[in-house]
Every structure is written in structure tokens, then in C-alpha cells.
BATOR-236925 format. One record per residue (C-alpha): residue number from 0; residue in one letter; x, y, z. Coordinates in pm, 1 decimal. Layout:
<atoms>
ATOM     k   r          u          v          w
ATOM   NUM   A          X          Y          Z
...
</atoms>
This chain:
<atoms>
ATOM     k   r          u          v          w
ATOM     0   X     -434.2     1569.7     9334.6
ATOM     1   X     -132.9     1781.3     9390.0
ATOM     2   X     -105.3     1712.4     9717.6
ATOM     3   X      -86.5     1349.6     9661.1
ATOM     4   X      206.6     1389.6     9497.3
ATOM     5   X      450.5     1616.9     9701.1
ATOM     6   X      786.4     1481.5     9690.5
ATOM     7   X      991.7     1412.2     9982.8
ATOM     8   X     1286.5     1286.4    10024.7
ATOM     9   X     1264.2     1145.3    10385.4
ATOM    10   X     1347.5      767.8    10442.5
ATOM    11   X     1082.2      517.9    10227.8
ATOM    12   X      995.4      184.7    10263.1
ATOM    13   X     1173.9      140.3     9869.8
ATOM    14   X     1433.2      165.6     9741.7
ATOM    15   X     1292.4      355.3     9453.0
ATOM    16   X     1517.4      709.7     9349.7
ATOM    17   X     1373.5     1064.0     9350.9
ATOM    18   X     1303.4     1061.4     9014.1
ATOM    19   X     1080.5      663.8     9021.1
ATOM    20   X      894.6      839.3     9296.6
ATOM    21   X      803.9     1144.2     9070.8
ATOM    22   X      659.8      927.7     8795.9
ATOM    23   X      481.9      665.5     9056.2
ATOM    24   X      279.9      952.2     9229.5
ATOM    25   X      215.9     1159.1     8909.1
ATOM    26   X       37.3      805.7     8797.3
ATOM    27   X     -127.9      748.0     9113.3
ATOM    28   X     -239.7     1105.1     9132.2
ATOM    29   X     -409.7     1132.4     8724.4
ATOM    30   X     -436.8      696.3     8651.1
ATOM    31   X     -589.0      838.7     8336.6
ATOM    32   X     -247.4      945.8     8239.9
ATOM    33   X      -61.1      608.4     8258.3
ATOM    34   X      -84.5      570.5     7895.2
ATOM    35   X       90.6      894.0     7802.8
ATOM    36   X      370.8      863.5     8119.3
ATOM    37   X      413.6      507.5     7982.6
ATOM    38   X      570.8      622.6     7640.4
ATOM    39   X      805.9      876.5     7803.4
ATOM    40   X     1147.4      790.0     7893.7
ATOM    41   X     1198.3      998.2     8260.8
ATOM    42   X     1555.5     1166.1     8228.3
ATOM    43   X     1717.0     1331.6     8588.6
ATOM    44   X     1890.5     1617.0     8430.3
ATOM    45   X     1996.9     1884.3     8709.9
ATOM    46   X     2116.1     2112.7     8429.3
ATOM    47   X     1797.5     2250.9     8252.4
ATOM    48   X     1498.7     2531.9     8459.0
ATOM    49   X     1254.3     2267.3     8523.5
ATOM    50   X     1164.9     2007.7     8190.9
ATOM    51   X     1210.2     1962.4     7830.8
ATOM    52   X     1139.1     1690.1     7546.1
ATOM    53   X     1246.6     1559.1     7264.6
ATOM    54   X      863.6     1397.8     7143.2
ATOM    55   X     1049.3     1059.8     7326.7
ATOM    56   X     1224.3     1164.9     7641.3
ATOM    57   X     1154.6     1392.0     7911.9
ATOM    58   X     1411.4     1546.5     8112.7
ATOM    59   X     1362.9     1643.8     8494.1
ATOM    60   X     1529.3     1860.9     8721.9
ATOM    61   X     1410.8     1690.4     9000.1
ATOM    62   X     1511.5     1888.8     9296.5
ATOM    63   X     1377.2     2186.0     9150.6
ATOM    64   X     1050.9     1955.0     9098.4
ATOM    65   X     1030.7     1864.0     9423.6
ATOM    66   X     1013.5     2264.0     9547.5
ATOM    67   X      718.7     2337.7     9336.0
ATOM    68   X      342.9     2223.3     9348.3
ATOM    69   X      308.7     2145.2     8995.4
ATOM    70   X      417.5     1820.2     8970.0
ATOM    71   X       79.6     1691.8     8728.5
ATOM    72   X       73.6     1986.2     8562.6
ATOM    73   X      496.4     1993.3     8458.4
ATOM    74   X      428.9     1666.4     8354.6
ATOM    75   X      113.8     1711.8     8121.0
ATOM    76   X      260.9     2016.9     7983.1
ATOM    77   X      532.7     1826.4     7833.8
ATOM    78   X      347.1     1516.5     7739.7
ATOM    79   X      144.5     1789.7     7526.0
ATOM    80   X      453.5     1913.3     7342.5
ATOM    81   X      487.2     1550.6     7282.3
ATOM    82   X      108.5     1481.0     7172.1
ATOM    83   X      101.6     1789.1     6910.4
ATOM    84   X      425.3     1757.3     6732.9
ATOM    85   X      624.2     2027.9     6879.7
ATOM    86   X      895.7     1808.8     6868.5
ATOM    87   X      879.5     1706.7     6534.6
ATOM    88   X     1216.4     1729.7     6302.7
ATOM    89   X     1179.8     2063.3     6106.5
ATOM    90   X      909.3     2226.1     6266.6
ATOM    91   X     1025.8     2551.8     6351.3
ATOM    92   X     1030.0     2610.7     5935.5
ATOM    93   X     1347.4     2908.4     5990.0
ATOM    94   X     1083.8     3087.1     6265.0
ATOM    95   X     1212.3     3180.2     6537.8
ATOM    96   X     1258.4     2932.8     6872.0
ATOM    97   X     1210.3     3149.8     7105.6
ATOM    98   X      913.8     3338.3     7007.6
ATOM    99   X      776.3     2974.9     6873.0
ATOM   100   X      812.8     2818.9     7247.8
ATOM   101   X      640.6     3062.7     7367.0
ATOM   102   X      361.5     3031.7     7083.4
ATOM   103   X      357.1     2655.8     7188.2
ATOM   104   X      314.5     2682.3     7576.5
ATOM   105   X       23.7     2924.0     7532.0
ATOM   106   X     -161.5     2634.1     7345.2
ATOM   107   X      -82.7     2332.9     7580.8
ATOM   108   X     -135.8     2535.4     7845.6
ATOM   109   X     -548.5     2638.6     7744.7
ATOM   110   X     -580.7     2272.0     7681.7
ATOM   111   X     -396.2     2193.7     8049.9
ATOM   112   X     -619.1     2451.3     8197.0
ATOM   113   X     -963.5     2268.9     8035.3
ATOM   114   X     -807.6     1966.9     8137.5
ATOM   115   X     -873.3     2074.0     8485.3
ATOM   116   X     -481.4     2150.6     8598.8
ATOM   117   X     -379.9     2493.1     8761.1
ATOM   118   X     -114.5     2687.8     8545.6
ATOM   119   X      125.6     2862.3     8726.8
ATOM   120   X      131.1     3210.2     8694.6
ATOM   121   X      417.4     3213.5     8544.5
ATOM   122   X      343.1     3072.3     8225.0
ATOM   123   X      208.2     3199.8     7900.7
ATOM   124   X     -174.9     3213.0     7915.0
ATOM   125   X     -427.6     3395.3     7685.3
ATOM   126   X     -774.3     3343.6     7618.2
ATOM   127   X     -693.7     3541.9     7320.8
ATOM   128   X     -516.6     3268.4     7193.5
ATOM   129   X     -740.6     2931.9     7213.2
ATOM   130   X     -873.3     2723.8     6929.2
ATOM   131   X     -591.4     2840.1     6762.8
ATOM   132   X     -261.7     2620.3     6666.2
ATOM   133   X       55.5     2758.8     6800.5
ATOM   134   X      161.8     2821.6     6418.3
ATOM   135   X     -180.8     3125.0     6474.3
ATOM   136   X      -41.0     3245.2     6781.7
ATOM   137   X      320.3     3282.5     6632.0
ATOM   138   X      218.6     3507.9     6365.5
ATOM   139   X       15.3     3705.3     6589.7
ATOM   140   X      308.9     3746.2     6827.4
ATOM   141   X      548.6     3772.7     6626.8
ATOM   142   X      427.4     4096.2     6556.6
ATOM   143   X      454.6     4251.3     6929.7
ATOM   144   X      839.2     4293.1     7005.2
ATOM   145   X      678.6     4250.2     7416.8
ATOM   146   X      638.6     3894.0     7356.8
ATOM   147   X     1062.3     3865.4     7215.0
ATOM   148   X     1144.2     3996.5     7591.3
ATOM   149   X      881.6     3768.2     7729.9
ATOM   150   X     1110.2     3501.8     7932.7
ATOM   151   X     1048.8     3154.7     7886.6
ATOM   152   X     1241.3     2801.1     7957.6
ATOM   153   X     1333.3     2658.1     7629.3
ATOM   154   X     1146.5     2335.8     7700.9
ATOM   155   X     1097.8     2204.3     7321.5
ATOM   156   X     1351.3     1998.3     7179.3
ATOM   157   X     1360.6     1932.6     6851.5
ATOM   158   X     1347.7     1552.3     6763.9
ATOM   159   X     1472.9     1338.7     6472.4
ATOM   160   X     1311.9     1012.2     6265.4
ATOM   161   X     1238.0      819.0     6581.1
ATOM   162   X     1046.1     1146.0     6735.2
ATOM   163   X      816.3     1142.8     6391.5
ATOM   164   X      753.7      752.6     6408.7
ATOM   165   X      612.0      764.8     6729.5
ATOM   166   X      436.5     1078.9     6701.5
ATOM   167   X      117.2      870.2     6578.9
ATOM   168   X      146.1      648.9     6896.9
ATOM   169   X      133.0      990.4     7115.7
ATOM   170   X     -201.1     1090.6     6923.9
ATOM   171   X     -386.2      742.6     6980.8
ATOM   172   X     -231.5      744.1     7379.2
ATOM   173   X     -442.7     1082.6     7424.0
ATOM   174   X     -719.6      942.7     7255.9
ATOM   175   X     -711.6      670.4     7504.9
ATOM   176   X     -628.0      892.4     7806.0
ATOM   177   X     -924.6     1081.3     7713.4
ATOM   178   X    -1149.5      764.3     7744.5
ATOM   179   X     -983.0      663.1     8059.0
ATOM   180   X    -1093.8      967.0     8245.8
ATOM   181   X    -1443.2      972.9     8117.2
ATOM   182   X    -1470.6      617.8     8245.2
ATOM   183   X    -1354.3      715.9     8587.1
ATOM   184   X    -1646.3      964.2     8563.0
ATOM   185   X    -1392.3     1253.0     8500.5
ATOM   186   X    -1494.3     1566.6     8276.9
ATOM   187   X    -1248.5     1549.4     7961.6
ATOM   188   X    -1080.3     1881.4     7817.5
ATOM   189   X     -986.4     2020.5     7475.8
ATOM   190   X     -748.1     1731.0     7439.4
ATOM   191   X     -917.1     1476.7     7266.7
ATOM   192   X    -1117.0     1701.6     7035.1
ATOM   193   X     -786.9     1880.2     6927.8
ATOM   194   X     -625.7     1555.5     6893.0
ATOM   195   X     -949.8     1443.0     6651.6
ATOM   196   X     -908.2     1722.5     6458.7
ATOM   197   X     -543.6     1689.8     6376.7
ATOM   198   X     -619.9     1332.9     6265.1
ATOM   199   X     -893.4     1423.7     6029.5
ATOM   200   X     -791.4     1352.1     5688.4
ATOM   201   X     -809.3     1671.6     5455.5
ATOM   202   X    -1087.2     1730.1     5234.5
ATOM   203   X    -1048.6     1766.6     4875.3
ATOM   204   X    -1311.2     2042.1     4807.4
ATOM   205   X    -1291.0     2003.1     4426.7
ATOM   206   X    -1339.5     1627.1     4473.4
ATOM   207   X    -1644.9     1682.9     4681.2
ATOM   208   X    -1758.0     1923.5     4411.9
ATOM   209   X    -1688.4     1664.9     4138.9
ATOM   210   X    -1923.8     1407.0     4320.3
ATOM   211   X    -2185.3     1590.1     4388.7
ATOM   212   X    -2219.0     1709.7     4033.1
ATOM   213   X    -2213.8     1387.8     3966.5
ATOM   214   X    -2475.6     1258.7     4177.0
ATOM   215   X    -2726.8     1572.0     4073.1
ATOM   216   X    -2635.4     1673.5     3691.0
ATOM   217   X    -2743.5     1319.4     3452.8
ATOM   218   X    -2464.6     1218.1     3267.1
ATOM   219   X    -2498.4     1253.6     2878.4
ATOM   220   X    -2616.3      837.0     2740.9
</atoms>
């Protein structure tokens, strides 16, 4: 699908800019992703590496877009910051942002990889690390000063109120993104199950407990 989706910025038949083009051909490339590019607002910024989000906005370097073959993957990375709260105000909880980007990419990127996209080989990957939330991986690398000189693009913006209300909306979109590609007969990843899980309402143990006793130990009449 990459190769559908090589920008070029020869003469078209529209008068669509750089950046319309980039979202168009990421949606014609992955159609299973419409619902998740839908709820981004696509931001030219010629400032930042490559991308960032807020949880609400996505910000493109285009040119810099354009050079690399990446174009799905860039796009699902971020949409996965997006999907798992990375964004969310307060977060970070005083750890450090560096070291908790980094934690953060190596998550969305196993779940990119199952998803079936290539990850460049310049971003954090480690088998080591999947199943595990990036709040896991932090602690673990937190304690190896190699992954403090580990370079990374500070991609993760952190959001406010409007980034938390739609953070449900992001969860049900990859529910439904999921579904989409199963119906076009496409193998879904990690996402969906990860996604599940997070939505999973926590179990009371001692409630459980109290029921079941309840239900095998007669009451006194």
C-alpha cells in the first residue's frame, strides 16, 4: 500500500494542497482507517522532525513526508498515541518526557507492526517489550541510562479537557476500524484486543468474593 501513496508534487488534475493529498491517499491506501483519519485535524507544520499530536490534531511536516516511504505507517503511529491516551492531560505523572516517549513508541509501534505496517528502523522496537503498557516499559527503562541517550522526536503532546472528552470517541473509532478490516477480509492486529482491554471495567475482587459466598454459604433464617 505504500506505494499507492507516494507523494508528488507534479501538476494534478485538483486543486487539492500537499497536505489534502497526504490524507486522500493514506485513506485510499488503508479504507479501514477512515474512521480514525476522520477525527484528526491534519496540521502542515514545517517546524517539527516528522509528526506530533495533541489526542485532537496532528501536525505534518509534509515535505519531509513526502521524502520518506512511511506515509501509512507515520500516520497510524500517531493515531495510536491518540487511541491509548498518550495525550491525555497529566499523564506523564512528574516522569520523565523523554524517556516516557520513548516508552510510548515502543508500544504503538508492536501493535503497528501486528497491524501489518513496516517500522522503520529507526524507531524504538522490542519484543521485550509487548503486552506490556508503556507505563511497564518506562520503569523498565528507566533503569538503563542507554535508553536517556536513545534519540527520539518528541511526537506526544500533551492535551487538555477537549483531548480527554474525545479520548472515548478514539477507543470506539479503533473498535470500528478493527471491524472494517476484518470485513474487507483483512487479518486484524493487537489493536482491537488492547483497545478491549482498556475498556474493561475493573473488577472488584472482594465483591466477587462477597457473592459467591453468598451464593454457596446458606444464610442464617
Amino acid at each position: 500500500p505504500e506505494d499507492l501513496i507516494k507523494i508528488t508534487r507534479g501538476k494534478a488534475p485538483w486543486p487539492y494542497t500537499p497536505l489534502e493529498l497526504v490524507r486522500s491517499r493514506v485513506t485510499h491506501a488503508y479504507p479501514w482507517m477512515t474512521t480514525l483519519i476522520a477525527r484528526l485535524e491534519v496540521i502542515e507544520d514545517l517546524t517539527i522532525p516528522l509528526a506530533a499530536t495533541d489526542g485532537r490534531r496532528m501536525w505534518v511536516n509534509t515535505p519531509v513526508l513526502e521524502k520518506r516511504n512511511e506515509l501509512g505507517f507515520t500516520f497510524f503511529h500517531e493515531i495510536l498515541h491518540c487511541v491509548f491516551g498518550h495525550c491525555l492531560p497529566g499523564v506523564l505523572g512528574g516522569r520523565d518526557r523523554h524517556l516516557a516517549n520513548i516508552a510510548m513508541d515502543f508500544v504503538v509501534n508492536l501493535i503497528a507492526k501486528d497491524e501489518g505496517f513496516a517500522v522503520p528502523a529507526t524507531d524504538p522496537l522490542d519484543e521485550q517489550f509487548r503486552n506490556m503498557s508503556w507505563y511497564e516499559v518506562y520503569e523498565i527503562i528507566s533503569r538503563d541510562p542507554a535508553y536517556s541517550r536513545m534519540e527520539v522526536d518528541f511526537d506526544v503532546i500533551e492535551g487538555d479537557a477537549a483531548t480527554e472528552a474525545a479520548h472515548p470517541a478514539w477507543q470506539q473509532a479503533a473498535i470500528q476500524a478493527a471491524e472494517a478490516k476484518r470485513a474487507a477480509g483483512q487479518r486484524s492486529g493487537g489493536m482491537e484486543e488492547r483497545v478491549r482491554s482498556d475498556l474493561a471495567p475493573e473488577v472488584d475482587y472482594r465483591d466477587m468474593l462477597s457473592r459467591y459466598l453468598s451464593a454457596v454459604v446458606p444464610s442464617d433464617t
